[in-house]
C-alpha positions in Angstrom: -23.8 6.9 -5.2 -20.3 6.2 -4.8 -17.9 9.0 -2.4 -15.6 10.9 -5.1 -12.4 8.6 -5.7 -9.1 8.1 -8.4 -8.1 4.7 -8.7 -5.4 5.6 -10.8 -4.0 7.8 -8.0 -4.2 4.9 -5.6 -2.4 3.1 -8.0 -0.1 5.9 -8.5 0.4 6.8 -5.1 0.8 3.7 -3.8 3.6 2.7 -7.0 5.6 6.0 -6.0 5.8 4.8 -2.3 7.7 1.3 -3.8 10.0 3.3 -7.0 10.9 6.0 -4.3 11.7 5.3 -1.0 12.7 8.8 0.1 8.5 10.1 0.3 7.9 7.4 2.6 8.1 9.5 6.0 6.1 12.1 4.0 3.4 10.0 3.3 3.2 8.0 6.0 2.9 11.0 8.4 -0.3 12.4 6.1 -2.3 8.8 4.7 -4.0 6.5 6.8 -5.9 3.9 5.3 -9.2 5.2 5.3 -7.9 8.0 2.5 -8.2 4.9 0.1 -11.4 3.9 -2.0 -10.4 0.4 -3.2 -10.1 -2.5 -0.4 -6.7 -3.5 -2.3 -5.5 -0.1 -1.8 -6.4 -0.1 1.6 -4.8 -3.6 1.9 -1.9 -2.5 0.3 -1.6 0.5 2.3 -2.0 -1.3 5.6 0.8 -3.6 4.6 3.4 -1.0 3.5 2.2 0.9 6.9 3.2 -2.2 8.9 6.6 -2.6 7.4 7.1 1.6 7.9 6.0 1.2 11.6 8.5 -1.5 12.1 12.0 0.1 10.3 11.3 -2.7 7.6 11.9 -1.5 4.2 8.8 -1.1 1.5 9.8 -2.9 -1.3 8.3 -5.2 -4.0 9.5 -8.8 -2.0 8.7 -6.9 1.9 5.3 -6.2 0.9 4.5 -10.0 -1.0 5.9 -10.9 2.1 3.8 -9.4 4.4 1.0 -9.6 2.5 1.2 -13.1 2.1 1.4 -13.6 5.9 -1.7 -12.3 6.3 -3.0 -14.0 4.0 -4.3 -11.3 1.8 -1.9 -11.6 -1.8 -4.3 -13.3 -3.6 -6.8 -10.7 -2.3 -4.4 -7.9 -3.5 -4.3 -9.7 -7.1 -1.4 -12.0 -6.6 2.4 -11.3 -7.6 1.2 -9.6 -10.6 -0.2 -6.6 -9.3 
């Protein structure tokens, strides 16, 4: 049986950290990783959290960037997602 869990509020969540900048202290200061279900959320999360914790702006080419350092964009569904 799988714990309760909204992808689409991953996916929402997750979206609204990239479109709006200013709920990124908010969020980051409540979420940790382990609040998401899917790996790729957690992935994604982890990524955006490493660019937080190091004044480096979350945006769409920060966050391919890091997670093609680590070698995890492919894992997170390429450029597309």
């Amino acid at each position: 049986m799988n714990p309760p869990h909204a992808t689409a509020v991953e996916h929402c969540v997750l979206g609204s950290l990239l479109l709006y900048p200013e709920t990124q202290p908010f969020a980051m200061a409540r979420l940790q990783p382990a609040h998401f279900y899917l790996p790729v959320s957690t992935r994604i999360f982890k990524a955006m959290q490493w660019l937080y914790e190091r004044n480096q702006p979350i945006d769409t080419l920060t966050l391919r960037d890091r997670l093609k350092a680590t070698r995890q964009l492919n894992q997170c569904g390429g450029t597309v997602f």
